[in-house]
C-alpha positions in Angstrom: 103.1 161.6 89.6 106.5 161.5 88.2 108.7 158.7 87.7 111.5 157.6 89.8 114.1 155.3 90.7 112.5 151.8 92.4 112.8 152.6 95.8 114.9 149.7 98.7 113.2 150.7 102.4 116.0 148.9 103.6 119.5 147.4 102.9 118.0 144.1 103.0 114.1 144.5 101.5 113.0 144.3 98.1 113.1 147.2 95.8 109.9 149.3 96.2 108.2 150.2 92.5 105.0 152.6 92.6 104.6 153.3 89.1 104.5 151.1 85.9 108.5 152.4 84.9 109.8 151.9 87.9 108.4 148.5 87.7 109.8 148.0 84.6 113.4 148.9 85.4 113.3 146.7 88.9 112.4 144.1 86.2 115.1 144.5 83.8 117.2 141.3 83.2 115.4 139.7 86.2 114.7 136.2 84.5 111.9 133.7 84.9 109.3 135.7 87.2 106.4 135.1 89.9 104.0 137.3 90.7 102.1 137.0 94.1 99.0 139.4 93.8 97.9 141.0 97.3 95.8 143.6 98.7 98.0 143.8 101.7 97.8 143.3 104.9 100.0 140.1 104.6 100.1 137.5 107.0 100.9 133.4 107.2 98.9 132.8 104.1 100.5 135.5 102.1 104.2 134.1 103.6 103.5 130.2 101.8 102.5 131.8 98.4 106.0 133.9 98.2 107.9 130.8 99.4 106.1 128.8 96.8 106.8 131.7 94.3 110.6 131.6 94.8 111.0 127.4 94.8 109.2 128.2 91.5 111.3 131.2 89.9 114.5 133.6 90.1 112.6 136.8 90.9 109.1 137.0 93.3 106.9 140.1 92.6 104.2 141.0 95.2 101.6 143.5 94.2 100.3 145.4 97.0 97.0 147.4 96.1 93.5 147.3 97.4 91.4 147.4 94.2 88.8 149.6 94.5 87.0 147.7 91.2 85.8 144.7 93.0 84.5 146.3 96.0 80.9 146.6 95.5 78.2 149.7 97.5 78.7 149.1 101.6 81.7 146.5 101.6 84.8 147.1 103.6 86.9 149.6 101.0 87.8 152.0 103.3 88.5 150.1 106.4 90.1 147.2 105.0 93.5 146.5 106.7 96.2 149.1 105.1 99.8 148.8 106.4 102.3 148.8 103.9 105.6 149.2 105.7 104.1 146.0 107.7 103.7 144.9 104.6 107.3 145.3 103.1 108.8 144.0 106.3 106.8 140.8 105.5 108.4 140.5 101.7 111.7 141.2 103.3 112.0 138.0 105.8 110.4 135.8 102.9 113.6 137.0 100.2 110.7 138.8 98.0 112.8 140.8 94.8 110.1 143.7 94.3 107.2 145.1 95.7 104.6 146.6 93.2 102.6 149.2 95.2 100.6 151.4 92.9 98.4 153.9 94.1 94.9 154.0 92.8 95.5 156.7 90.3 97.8 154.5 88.8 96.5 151.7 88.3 93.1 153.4 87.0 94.2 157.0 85.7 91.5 157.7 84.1 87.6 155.9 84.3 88.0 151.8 83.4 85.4 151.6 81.0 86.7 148.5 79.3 87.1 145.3 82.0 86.9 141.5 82.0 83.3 140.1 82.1 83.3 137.1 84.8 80.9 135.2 82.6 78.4 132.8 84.1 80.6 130.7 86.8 81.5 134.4 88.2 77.8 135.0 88.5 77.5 132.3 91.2 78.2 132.2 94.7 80.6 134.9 95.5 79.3 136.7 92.1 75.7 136.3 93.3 76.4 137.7 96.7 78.9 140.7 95.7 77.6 141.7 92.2 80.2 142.8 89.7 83.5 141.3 92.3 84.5 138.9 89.8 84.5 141.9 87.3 86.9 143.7 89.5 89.1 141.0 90.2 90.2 139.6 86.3 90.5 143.0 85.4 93.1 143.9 88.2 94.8 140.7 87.2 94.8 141.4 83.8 96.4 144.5 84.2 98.7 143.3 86.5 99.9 140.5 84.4 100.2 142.9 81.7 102.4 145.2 83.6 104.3 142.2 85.5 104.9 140.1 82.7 105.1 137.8 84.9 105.9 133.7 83.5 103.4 132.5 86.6 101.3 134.2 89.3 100.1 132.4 92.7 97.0 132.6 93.9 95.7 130.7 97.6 93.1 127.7 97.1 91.3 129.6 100.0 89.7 132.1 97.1 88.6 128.5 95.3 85.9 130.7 92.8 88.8 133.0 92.0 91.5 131.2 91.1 88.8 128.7 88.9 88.5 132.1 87.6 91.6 132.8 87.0 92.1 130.2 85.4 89.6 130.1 83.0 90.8 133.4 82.0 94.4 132.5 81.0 92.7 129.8 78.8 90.3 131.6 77.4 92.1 134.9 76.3 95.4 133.0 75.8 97.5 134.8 78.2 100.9 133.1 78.7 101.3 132.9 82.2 100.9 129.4 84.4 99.0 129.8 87.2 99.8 128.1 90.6 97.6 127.3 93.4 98.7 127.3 97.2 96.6 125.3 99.7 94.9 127.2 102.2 96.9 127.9 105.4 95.1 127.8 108.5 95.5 128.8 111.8 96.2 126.5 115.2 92.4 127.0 116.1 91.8 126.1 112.1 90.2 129.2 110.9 91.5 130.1 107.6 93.9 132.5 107.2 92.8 136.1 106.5 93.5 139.6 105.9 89.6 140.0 107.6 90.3 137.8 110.7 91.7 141.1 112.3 88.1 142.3 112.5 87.2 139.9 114.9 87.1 140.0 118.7 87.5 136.5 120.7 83.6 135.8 120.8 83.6 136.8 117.3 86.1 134.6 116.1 85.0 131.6 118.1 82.1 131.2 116.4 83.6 131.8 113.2 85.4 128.2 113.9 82.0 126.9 113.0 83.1 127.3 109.0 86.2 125.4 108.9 83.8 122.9 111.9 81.0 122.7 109.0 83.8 121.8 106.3 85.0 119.0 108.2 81.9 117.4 108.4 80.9 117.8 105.3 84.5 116.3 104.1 83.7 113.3 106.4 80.4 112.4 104.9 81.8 112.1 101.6 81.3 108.4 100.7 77.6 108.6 101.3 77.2 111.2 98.9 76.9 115.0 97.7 73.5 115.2 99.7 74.9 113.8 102.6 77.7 115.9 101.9 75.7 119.3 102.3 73.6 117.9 104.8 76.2 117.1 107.3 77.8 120.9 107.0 74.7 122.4 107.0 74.1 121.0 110.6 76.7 122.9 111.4 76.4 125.9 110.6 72.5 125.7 111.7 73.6 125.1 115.0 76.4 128.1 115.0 73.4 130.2 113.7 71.8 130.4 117.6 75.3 130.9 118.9 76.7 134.2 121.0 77.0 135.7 118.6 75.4 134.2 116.0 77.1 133.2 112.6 74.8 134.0 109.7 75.4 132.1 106.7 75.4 133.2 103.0 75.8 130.1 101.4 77.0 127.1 101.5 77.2 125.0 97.8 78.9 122.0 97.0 79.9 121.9 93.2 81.7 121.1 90.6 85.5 122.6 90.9 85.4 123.2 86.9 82.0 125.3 86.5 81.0 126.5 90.6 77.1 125.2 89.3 75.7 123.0 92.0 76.6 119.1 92.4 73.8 117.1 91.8 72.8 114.3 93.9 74.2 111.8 91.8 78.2 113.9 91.4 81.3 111.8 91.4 84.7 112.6 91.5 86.2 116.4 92.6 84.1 119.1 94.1 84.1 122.0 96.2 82.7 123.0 99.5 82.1 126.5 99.8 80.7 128.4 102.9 80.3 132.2 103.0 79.0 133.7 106.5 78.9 137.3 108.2 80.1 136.9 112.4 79.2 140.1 113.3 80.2 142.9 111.1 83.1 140.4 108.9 82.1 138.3 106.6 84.1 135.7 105.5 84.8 132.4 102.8 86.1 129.1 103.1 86.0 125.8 101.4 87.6 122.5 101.3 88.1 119.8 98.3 86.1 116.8 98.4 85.9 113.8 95.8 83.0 111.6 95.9 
């Protein structure tokens, strides 16, 4: 692919780069920078981390690629959601400078044989259940941030595991770039936002409600502990199990925010409820902060 000049859709839109030059000159002299990493398919969620991202910065950056590296055998690669002149349309009403969309070849010209190990908190939970994501994700990051240069990156609360992730990364290997968190936006029905929820039909997604139900509750039973804690979600999601049609649950863990290893009985202070469940054919995450 040859380079060319970042490409503007529209008078209005952001500048459109698809290769790691034309990033770089849509960059030049831009000033402090935010990058909002994607896979498309943007919606509300997507909208309150570029409007965080601009109170924060003089130039937003959203990356737009689906990252083949943290799809695992039999997940959703090639039907997730693609739509990326949807997708521009979006950065265009929320002010968004430049749009990194990279096509695969791009961003992994050749075979990736060196990547970013997870370690053991991405082993847990979403690492137990999708063997290798975590892999995929901080090494997409990585190379984003290096490409970006960005001086912070935002990343939704709804993904609590990967942004702890994140996180940890930036500490660990030193890489100068503050990362933000956004609080998870939620529908009117209270399902969390998500680039999955177009998979579901209206039976579907009612008994998806259940995970944001089974959050609550456990949120409520907070002051009689991390037991009562789990207890009271897990009620709920028992009961949305012999639903029409049925949710089936993956986990659901309450632990610490700083490590994703289980409470114990006996945890005070911050934690994290986390609930992963298939309704149908979509699977889906959630969690909510709790402090004991």
């Amino acid at each position: 692919m040859t380079d060319a000049t970042p490409q503007r859709p529209t008078t209005e839109g952001p500048l459109v780069a698809r290769t790691p030059s034309e990033l770089r000159r849509a960059l030049d002299g831009r000033g402090r920078t935010a990058l909002v990493p994607t896979m498309g398919a943007l919606h509300g969620g997507h909208r309150t981390l570029m409007r965080l991202a601009r109170e924060k910065a003089d130039t937003v950056v959203v990356s737009v690629f689906v990252n083949p590296l943290q799809f695992g055998p039999g997940e959703d690669l090639d039907r997730y959601p693609r739509d990326l002149p949807a997708d521009l349309a979006v950065c265009g009403e929320e002010g968004v400078d430049v749009v990194f969309a990279p096509e695969v070849e791009t961003m992994y010209p050749t075979e990736q044989m060196v990547t970013v190990d997870a370690g053991p908190m991405g082993e847990r939970l979403e690492g137990a259940s999708r063997p290798g994501h975590f892999t995929g994700v901080l090494t997409v990051v990585t190379k984003l941030f290096q490409l970006v240069r960005p001086d912070l990156a935002v990343f939704g609360e709804k993904d609590a595991q990967q942004i702890a992730l994140v996180r940890r990364m930036v500490v660990d290997l030193n890489l100068p770039v503050e990362i933000v968190g956004a609080p998870t936006l939620r529908d009117p029905d209270g399902l969390a936002s998500s680039s999955r929820n177009v998979y579901l039909d209206d039976a579907e997604r009612a008994s998806a409600l259940s995970l944001s139900r089974a959050l609550r509750a456990g949120a409520d039973a907070a002051d009689a502990g991390a037991d009562a804690v789990r207890a009271a979600a897990r009620a709920v999601l028992d009961e949305a199990s012999r639903a029409t049609p049925p949710v089936e649950p993956d986990y659901l863990a309450l632990v610490d925010p700083a490590t994703f290893a289980e409470a114990p009985a006996d945890h005070k202070g911050a934690a994290v409820l986390a609930v992963a469940a298939r309704v149908g054919a979509t699977r889906l995450i959630d969690n909510v902060s709790v402090t004991l």
